[in-house]
ZAMARGU-4260 file (C-alpha; in steps of 0.2 Angstrom, whole numbers, plus 5000, padded with zeros to 4 digits):
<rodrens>
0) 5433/5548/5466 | 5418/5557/5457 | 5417/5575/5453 | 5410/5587/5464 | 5392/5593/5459
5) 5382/5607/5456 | 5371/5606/5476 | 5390/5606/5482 | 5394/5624/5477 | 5388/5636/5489
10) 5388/5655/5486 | 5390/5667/5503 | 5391/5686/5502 | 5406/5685/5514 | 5415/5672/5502
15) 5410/5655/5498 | 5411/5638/5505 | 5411/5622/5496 | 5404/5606/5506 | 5411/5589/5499
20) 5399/5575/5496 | 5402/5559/5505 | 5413/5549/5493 | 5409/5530/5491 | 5429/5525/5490
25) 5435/5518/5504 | 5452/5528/5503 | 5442/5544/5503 | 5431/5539/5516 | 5446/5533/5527
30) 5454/5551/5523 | 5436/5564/5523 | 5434/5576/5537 | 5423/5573/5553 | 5421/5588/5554
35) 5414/5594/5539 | 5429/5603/5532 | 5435/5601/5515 | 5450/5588/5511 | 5467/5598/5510
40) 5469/5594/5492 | 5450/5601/5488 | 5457/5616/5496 | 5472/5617/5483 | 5462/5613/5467
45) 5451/5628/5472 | 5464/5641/5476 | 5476/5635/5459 | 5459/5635/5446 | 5448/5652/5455
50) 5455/5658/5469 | 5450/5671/5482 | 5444/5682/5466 | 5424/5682/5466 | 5423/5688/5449
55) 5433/5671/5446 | 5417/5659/5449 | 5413/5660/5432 | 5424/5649/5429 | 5417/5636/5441
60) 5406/5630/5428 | 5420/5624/5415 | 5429/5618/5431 | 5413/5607/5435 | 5412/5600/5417
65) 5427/5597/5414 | 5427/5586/5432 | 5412/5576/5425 | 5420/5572/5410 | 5433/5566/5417
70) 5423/5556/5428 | 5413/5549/5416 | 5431/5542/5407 | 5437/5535/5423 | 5421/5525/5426
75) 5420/5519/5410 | 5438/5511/5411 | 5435/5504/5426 | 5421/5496/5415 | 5428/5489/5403
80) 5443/5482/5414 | 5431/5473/5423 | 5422/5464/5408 | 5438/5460/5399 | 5447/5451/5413
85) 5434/5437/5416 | 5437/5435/5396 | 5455/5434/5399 | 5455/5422/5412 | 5443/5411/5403
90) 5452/5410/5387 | 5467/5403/5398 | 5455/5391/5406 | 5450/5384/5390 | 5468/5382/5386
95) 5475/5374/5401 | 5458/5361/5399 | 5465/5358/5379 | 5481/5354/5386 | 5480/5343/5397
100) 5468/5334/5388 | 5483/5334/5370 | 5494/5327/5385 | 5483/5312/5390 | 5481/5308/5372
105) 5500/5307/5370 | 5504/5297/5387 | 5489/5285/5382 | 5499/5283/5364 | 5516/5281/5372
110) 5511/5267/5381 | 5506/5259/5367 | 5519/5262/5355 | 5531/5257/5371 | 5519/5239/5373
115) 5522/5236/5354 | 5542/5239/5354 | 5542/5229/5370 | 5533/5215/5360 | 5544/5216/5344
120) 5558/5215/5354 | 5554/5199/5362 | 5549/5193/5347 | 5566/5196/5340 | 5578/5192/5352
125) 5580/5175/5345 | 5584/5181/5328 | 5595/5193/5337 | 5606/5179/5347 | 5607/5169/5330
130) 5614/5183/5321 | 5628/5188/5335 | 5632/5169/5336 | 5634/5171/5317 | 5643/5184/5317
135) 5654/5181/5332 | 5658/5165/5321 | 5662/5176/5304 | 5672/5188/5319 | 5683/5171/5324
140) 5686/5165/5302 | 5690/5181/5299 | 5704/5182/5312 | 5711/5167/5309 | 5709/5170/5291
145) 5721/5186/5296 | 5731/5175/5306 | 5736/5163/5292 | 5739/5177/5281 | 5752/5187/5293
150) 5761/5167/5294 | 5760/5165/5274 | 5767/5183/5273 | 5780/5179/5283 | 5785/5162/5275
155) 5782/5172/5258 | 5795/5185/5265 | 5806/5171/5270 | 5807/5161/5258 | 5811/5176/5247
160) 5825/5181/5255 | 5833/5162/5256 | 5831/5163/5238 | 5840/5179/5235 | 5853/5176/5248
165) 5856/5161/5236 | 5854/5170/5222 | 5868/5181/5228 | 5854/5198/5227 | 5857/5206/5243
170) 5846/5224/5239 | 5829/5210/5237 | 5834/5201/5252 | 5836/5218/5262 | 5819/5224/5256
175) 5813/5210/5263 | 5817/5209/5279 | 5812/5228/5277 | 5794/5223/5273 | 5796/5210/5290
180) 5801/5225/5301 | 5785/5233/5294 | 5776/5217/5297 | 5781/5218/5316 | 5780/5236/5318
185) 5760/5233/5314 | 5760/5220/5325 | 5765/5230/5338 | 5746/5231/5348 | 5742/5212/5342
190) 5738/5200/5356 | 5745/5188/5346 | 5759/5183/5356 | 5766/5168/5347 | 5763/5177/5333
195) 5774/5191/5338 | 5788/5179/5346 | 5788/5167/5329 | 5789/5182/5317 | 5801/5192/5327
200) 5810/5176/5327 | 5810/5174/5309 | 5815/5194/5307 | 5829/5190/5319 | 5838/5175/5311
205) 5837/5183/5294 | 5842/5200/5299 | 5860/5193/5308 | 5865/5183/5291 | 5860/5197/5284
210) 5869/5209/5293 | 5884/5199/5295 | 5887/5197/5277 | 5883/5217/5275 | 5897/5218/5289
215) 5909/5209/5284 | 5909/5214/5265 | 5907/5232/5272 | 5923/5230/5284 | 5932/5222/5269
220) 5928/5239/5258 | 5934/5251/5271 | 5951/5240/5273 | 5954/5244/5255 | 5947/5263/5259
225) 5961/5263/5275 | 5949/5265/5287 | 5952/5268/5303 | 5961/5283/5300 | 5973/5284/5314
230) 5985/5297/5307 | 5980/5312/5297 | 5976/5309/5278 | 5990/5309/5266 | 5987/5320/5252
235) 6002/5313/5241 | 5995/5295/5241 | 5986/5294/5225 | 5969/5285/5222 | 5969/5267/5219
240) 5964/5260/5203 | 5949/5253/5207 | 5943/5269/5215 | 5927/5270/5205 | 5921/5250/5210
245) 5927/5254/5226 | 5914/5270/5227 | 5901/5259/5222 | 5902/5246/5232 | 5903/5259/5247
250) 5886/5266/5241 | 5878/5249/5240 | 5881/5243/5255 | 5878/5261/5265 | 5863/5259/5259
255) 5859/5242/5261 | 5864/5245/5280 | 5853/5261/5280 | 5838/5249/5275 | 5842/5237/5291
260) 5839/5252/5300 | 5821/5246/5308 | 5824/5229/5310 | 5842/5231/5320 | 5832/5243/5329
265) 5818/5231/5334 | 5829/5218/5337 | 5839/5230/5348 | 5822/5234/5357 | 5828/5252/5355
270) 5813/5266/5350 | 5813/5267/5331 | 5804/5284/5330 | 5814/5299/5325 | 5804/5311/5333
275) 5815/5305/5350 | 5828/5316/5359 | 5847/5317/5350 | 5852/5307/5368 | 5841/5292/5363
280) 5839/5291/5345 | 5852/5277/5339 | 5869/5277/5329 | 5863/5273/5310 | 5870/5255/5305
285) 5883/5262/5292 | 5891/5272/5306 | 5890/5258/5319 | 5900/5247/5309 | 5913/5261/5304
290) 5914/5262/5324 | 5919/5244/5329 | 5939/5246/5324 | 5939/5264/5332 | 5929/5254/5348
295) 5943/5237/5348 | 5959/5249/5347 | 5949/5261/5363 | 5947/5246/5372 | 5963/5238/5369
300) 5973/5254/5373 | 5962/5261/5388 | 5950/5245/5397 | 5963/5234/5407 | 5979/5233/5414
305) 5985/5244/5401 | 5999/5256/5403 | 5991/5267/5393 | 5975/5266/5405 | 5980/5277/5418
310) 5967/5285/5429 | 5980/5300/5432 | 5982/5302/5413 | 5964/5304/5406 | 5970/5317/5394
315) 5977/5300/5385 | 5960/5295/5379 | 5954/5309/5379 | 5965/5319/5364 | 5967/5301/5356
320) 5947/5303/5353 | 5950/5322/5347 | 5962/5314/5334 | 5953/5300/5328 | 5938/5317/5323
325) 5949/5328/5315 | 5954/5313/5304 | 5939/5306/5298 | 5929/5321/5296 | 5938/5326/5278
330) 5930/5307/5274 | 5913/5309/5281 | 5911/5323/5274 | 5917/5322/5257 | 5914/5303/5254
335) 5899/5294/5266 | 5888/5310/5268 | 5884/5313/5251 | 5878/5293/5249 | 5868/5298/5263
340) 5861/5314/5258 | 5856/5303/5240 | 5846/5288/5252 | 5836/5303/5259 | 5844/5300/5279
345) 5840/5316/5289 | 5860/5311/5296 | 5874/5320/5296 | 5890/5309/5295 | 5900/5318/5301
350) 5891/5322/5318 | 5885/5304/5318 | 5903/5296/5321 | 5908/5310/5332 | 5892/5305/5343
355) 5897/5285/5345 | 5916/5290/5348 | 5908/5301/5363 | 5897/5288/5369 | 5913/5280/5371
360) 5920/5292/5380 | 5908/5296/5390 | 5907/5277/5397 | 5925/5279/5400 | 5923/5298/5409
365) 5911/5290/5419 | 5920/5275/5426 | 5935/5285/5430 | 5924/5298/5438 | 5916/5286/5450
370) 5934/5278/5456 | 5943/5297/5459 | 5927/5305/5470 | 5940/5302/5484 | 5955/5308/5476
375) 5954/5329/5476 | 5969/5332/5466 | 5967/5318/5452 | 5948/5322/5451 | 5953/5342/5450
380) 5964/5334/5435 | 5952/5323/5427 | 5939/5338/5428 | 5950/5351/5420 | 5952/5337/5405
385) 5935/5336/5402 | 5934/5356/5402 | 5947/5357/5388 | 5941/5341/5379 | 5925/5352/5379
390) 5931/5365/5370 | 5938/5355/5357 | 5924/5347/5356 | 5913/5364/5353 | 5929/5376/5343
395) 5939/5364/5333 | 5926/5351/5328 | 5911/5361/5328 | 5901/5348/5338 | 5882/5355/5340
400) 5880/5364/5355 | 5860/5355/5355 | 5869/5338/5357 | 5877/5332/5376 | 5897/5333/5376
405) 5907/5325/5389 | 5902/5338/5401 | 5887/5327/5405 | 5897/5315/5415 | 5900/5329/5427
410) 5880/5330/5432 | 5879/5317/5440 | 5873/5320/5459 | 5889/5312/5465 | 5901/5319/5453
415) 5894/5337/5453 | 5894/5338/5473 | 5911/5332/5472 | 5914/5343/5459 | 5908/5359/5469
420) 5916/5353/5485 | 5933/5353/5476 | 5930/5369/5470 | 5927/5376/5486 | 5939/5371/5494
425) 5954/5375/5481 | 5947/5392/5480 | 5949/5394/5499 | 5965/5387/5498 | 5970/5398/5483
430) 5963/5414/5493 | 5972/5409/5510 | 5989/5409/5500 | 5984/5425/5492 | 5983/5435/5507
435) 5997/5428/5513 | 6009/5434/5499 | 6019/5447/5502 | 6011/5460/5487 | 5994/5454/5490
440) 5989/5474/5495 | 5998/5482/5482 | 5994/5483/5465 | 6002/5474/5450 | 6001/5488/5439
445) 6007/5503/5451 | 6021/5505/5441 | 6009/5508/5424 | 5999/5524/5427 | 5989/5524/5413
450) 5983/5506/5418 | 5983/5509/5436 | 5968/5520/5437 | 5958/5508/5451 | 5973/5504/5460
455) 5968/5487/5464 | 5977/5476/5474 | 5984/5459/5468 | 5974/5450/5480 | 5957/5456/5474
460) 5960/5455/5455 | 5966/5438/5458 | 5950/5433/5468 | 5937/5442/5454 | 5949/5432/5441
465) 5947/5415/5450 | 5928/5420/5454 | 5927/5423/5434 | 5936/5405/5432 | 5923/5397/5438
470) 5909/5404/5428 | 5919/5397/5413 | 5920/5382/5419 | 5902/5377/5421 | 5895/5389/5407
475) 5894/5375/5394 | 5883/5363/5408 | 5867/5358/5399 | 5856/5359/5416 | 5851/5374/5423
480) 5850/5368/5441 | 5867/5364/5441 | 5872/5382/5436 | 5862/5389/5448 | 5874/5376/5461
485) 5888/5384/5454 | 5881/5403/5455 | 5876/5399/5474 | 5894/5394/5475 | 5901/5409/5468
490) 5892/5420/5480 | 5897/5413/5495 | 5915/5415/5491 | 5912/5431/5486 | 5903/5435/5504
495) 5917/5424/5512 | 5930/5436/5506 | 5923/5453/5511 | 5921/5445/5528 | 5941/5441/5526
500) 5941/5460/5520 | 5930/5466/5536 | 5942/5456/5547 | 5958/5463/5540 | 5949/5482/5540
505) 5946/5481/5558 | 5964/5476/5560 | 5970/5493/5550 | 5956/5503/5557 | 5969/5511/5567
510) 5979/5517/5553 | 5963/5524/5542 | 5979/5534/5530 | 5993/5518/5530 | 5991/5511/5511
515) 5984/5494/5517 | 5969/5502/5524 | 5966/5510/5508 | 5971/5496/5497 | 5956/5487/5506
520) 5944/5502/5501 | 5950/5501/5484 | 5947/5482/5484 | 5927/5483/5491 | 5924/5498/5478
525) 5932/5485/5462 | 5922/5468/5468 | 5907/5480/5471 | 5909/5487/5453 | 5914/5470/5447
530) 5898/5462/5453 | 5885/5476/5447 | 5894/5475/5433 | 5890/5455/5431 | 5871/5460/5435
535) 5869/5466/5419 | 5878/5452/5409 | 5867/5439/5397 | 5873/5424/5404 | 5868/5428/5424
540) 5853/5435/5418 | 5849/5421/5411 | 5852/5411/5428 | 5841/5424/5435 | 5827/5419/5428
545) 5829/5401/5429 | 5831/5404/5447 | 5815/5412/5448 | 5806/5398/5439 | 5813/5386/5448
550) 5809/5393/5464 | 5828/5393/5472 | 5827/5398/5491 | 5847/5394/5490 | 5849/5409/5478
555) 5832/5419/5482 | 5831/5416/5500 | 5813/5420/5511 | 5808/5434/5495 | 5790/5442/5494
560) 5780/5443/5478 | 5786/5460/5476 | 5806/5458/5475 | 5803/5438/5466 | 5792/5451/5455
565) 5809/5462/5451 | 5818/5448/5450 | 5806/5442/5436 | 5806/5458/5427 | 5826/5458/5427
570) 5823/5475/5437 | 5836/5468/5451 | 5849/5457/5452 | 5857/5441/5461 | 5871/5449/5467
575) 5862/5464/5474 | 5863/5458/5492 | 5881/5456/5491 | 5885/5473/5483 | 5873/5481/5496
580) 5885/5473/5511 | 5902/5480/5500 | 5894/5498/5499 | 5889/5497/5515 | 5906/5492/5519
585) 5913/5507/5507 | 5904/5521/5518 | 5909/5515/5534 | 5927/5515/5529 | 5927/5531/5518
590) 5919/5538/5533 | 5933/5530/5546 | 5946/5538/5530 | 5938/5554/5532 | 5937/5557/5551
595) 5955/5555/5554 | 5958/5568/5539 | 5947/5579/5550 | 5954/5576/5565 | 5973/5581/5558
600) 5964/5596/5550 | 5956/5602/5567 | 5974/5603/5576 | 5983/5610/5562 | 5967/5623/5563
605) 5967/5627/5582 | 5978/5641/5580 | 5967/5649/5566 | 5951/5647/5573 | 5956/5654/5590
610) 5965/5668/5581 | 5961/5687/5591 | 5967/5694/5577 | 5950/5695/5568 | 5945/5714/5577
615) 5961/5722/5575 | 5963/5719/5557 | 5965/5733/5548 | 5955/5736/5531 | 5959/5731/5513
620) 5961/5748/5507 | 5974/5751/5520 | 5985/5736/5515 | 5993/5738/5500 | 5993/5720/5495
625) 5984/5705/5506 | 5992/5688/5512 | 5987/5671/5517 | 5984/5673/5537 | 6001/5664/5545
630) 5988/5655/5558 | 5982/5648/5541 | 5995/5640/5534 | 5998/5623/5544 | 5980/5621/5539
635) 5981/5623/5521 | 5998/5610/5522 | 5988/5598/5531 | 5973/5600/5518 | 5983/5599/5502
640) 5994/5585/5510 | 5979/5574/5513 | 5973/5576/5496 | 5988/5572/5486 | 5991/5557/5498
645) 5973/5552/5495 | 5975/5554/5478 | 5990/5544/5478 | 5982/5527/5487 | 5963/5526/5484
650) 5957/5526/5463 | 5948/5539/5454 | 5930/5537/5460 | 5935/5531/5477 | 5945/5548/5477
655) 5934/5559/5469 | 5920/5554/5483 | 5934/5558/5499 | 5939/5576/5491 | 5921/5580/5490
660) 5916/5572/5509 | 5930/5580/5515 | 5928/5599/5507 | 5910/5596/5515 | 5917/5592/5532
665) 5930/5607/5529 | 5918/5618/5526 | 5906/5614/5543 | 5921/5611/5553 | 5927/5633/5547
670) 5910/5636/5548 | 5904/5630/5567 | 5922/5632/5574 | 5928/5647/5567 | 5918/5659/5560
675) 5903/5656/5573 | 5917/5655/5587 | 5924/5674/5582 | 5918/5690/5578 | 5927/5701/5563
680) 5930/5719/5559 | 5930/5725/5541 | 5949/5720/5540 | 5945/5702/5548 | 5930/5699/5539
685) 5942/5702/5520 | 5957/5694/5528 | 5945/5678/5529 | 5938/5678/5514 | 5954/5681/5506
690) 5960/5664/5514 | 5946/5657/5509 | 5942/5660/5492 | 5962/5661/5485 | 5969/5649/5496
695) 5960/5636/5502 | 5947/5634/5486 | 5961/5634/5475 | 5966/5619/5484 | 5951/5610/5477
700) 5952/5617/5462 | 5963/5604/5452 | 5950/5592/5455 | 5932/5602/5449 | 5930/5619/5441
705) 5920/5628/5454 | 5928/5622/5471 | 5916/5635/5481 | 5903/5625/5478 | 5908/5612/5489
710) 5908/5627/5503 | 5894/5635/5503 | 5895/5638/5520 | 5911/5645/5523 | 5906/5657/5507
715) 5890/5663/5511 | 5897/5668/5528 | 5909/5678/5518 | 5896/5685/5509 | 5886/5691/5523
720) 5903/5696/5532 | 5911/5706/5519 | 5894/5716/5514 | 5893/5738/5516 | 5888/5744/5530
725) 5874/5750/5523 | 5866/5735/5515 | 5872/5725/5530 | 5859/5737/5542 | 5848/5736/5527
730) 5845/5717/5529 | 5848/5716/5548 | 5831/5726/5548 | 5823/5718/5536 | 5827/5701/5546
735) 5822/5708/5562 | 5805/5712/5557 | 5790/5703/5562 | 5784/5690/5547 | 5769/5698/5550
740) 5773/5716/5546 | 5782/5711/5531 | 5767/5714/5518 | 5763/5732/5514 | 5748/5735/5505
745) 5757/5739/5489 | 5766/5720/5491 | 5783/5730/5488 | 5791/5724/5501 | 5803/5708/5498
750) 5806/5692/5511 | 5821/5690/5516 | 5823/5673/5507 | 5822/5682/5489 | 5833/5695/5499
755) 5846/5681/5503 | 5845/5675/5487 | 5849/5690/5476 | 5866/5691/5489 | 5869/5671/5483
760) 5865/5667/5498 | 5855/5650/5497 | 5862/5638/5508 | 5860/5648/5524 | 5843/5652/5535
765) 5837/5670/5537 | 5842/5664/5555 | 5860/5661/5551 | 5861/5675/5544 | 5858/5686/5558
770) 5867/5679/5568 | 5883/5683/5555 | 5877/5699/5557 | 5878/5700/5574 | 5898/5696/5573
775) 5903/5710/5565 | 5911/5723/5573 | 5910/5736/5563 | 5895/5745/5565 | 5889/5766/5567
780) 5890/5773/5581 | 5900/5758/5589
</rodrens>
């Protein structure tokens, strides 16, 4: 919008009045006056540069050249942006044009190079199915030029051998067939199928003559080494005079049988790699053939109609096996490990033969397993063989714990719900004749006191113990998931006996005091403690965790994320659930104990409480020494006789919770019944406290330092009881007056809280207390 000009500016003697020129610009047009006013933001540009002033329209002629210079600037932008965008959208005209046309040069040239190629390649495709005949032709020599080779390197390979098995030299022939297993191993993806059969075939044939001649001289060494050795080693035997041939011999042919290795394990279509699992990686030669007489005398003693194959005697084999390992490990060790250790075999000896002799056994276990899964006691029999065999295996032999034992046998499906069956139902059975016994409530060692401090009867030790059995017992299984079987197991004969518990509670729930009642509370605190106790230990933690990633419902029931979460993080436990159940158990029979305390203690307390003696006392300064109140003492009897007879039955921590909910119980019961039911003179009010605090606290007192504690109560009242009369009408006022009228403008006025609490009164309600206060009788002017 232009500047205004100089015919615009109008001088009046009254003031002035500037007319606008009519503006051009559509936006100005749209927003000028029809009424010949000025726009409102004229109006302002005026007042903010002159003003109503008249000595200020001086300045209106720098305020109209500054406007025209400014005009002049904007005009000639607008200008030059209209000259330079015509040139801008030209320039990209020109471009676009170039382009295009750069594009159509290089579509017309792609066409052409595409017309040529298509040419040359027509051109050449006769050249091109000549050379692929030829060279699918030189493809077909070459393989059978292979193919001959592979059958002249096996008649090379064979023949060798023939002529060193002539020539009587065995470590040739062996390397021979060594380079044939090779041969066959690298034939292993060939499509060469006759190939394959002729040379496997050949490796076959000249491995069993050559194996059988290993054998046989090998079997004929370790006859004059005495192997087998059936009965411990003699140490006063000397060695035989020929002991050094006979030591080199043995290291020839271990390794000569070491270098079989591949072949007997090709022909025995076992995997030849020795990256595999311990369970399939195979026996090295050396040791299978130290095997076979151990093998012929297992069989002939335990296969057959036998004597000595008794399915109710497996512990025959079974420590024949253990035997036959503690003899010949001095001899692995000491005589075929180091020829071993010299061929470069990653074998231990030792651990070898062990493995074979198991693999025996394990075939055996298996067999007998299968034909006793419908004979409880013998398979019980045949289970607790295995277990001991097991730790043989593990203790005295030092059998890896990364290799299966004989405990393996037991995982099969059949076997191990068999096996879970059996224990489920002999630990019934056990627990049936437990509580049937005649000590089963009273505690084997009630007659030690220093090792009787949780009086625990026999039947629940004996139930944790048998429990702890069976963790033992399936500890050493190799899979996690039958654990977890085993733990599930666990737990439900732990929640099947505090059901048995429940049951025999409710039965002696009418004689809370009688020693069987309390020997069950003394059994639900032990299992309880027992099981928090197995919460924290490695091995259930352990199966804690595999339970969680296994995802077992069995164990873990219908969990969120939020307790599978704790689980995770080891911040619960699998046996919280059961422990929950025995605490809950634990309150409601403390609490049934406790009741019928109270209700001895409130009939032995009738007299006292009713007692009108509490007015006509007279004051401590006119007695010359005080006494317990006679009304009193049935009720201290009945107190201290409770405790020591709760003392006596229930164990420490069980007791030390009773004396405590029953001083708590004490202490309401004297309050509410006795002290709120009276009202006391200064004699009554010191006769009570003086029962109180050096009769009935001391009672208490053998079991904590500060027994008042436990009555705050009963001692507060005696407090507020017992106080001058003075401070007594001191803080009656104080608790009569409004809540509101306590602030004074100097704030010096205390609550009666702080009040309370200078007098150790803490326990009790400004309330209560005035009421306390409201049973004395000794008052001025009353």
């Amino acid at each position: 919008m232009a500047a205004p000009t100089a015919e615009q500016l109008n001088h009046q003697s009254d003031g002035f009045v500037l007319l606008g020129t009519v503006s051009t610009n559509d936006q100005d047009s749209k927003t000028q006056p029809v009424d010949g006013s000025l726009p409102d933001y004229l109006i302002d540009l005026i007042q903010n540069e002159i003003g109503c002033d008249l000595k200020s329209l001086k300045k209106v002629k720098g305020l109209l050249e500054k406007l025209t210079e400014e005009n002049k600037l904007l005009e000639e932008q607008v200008q030059t942006v209209s000259s330079s965008v015509p040139l801008r959208v030209s320039a990209a005209l020109s471009a676009a044009d170039e382009s295009r046309l750069s594009l159509e040069g290089l579509v017309q040239r792609e066409g052409i190079v595409s017309n040529t190629l298509t040419q040359h390649l027509q051109g050449a495709e006769p050249w091109a199915d000549s050379l692929k005949q030829s060279l699918g032709q030189l493809d077909n020599t070459e393989r059978h030029m292979k193919y001959l080779q592979r059958l002249a390197r096996i008649e090379e390979l064979s023949d060798t051998i023939q002529q060193c098995l002539m020539t009587n030299c065995l470590p040739e022939a062996v390397e021979s067939v060594e380079d044939m297993a090779l041969l066959d191993l690298g034939l292993q993806e060939s499509d060469c199928s006759h190939l394959k059969d002729f040379l496997r075939g050949t490796l076959r044939f000249w491995h069993k003559i050559l194996k059988d001649r290993l054998t046989g001289d090998f079997e004929d060494l370790l006859t004059h080494l005495h192997w087998p050795f059936i009965s411990p080693p003699s140490l006063s035997l000397s060695p035989p005079a020929n002991a050094q041939e006979l030591q080199n011999q043995l290291d020839l042919l271990v390794s000569l049988l070491l270098s079989l290795q591949t072949s007997d394990d090709l022909i025995s279509e076992r995997p030849v790699s020795s990256v595999g699992s311990p369970q399939t990686k195979p026996l090295s030669l050396p040791i299978q053939m130290m095997l076979l007489p151990l093998s012929k005398r297992f069989r002939y003693h335990f296969t057959g109609n036998r004597q000595t194959n008794a399915l109710n005697k497996p512990e025959w084999f079974l420590t024949q096996v253990l035997m036959w390992m503690g003899n010949s490990s001095k001899f692995m060790e000491e005589t075929i490990q180091p020829i071993l250790d010299r061929k470069g075999a990653n074998v231990d000896a030792k651990v070898e033969l062990f493995r074979g002799l198991l693999i025996m056994t394990q075939e055996k276990l298996a067999s007998d397993a299968s034909r006793l899964l419908y004979d409880d006691a013998l398979f019980c029999h045949l289970v607790d063989e295995i277990l001991q065999f097991e730790r043989e295996l593990r203790s005295t032999h030092s059998y890896p714990s990364s290799l299966p034992g004989a405990l393996n046998v037991l995982l099969q499906e059949a076997v191990l719900q068999k096996w879970l069956t059996v224990e489920r139902k002999m630990a019934v059975e056990k627990v049936d004749a437990m509580l049937s016994t005649e000590g089963a409530w009273s505690s084997q060692y009630r007659d030690i006191s220093d090792m009787d401090e949780l009086k625990t009867p026999d039947c629940a030790e004996t139930f944790m113990t048998l429990v702890l059995v069976i963790t033992d017992r399936y500890r050493g299984l190799s899979c996690p998931r039958a654990q977890l079987s085993f733990l599930a197991l666990q737990r439900e004969l732990v929640d099947d006996f505090r059901i048995r518990l429940t049951q025999v509670m409710k039965e002696e729930s009418r004689n809370p005091l009688g020693a069987k009642y309390c020997a069950i509370l003394n059994a639900v605190y032990y299992i309880s403690t027992v099981l928090g106790d197995w919460g924290d230990n490695v091995f259930f933690l352990q199966l804690q965790q595999f339970a969680v990633a296994l995802g077992e419902e069995e164990l873990l029931g219908p969990l969120g994320v939020t307790e599978t979460g704790r689980l995770a993080s080891l911040e619960g436990s699998l046996f919280e659930g059961l422990v929950g159940l025995l605490e809950r158990l634990k309150g409601d029979m403390l609490g049934r104990l406790l009741e019928a305390v109270m209700r001895d203690v409130r009939e032995k307390a009738q007299v006292y409480c009713k007692d009108s003696r509490w007015l006509s006392l007279p004051s401590q300064c006119d007695q010359a020494t005080m006494s317990l109140s006679s009304s009193a003492c049935p009720l201290m009897l009945c107190v201290r006789d409770h405790l020591l007879q709760l003392q006596q039955m229930l164990c420490q921590p069980l007791f030390q919770t009773a004396w405590q909910g029953l001083a708590e119980r004490v202490d309401l019961f004297l309050y509410q019944d006795m002290i709120l039911y009276n009202h006391f003179n200064e004699g009554g009010a010191a006769q009570i406290q003086f029962d109180m605090t050096r009769n009935l606290f001391p009672l208490f007192g053998h079991y904590c330092k500060k027994p008042e504690n436990f009555f705050k109560h009963v001692k507060e009242a005696c407090i507020i009881l017992c106080l001058n009369v003075g401070s007594a009408l001191l803080l009656r006022d104080l608790l009569k007056q409004d809540p509101e009228d306590l602030g004074t403008p100097g704030g010096q006025q205390p609550s009666p809280t702080s009040t309370l609490n200078e007098l150790g009164v803490f326990r009790l309600a400004p309330s209560d207390v005035l009421i306390l206060l409201n049973l004395r009788a000794s008052w001025p002017g009353q």
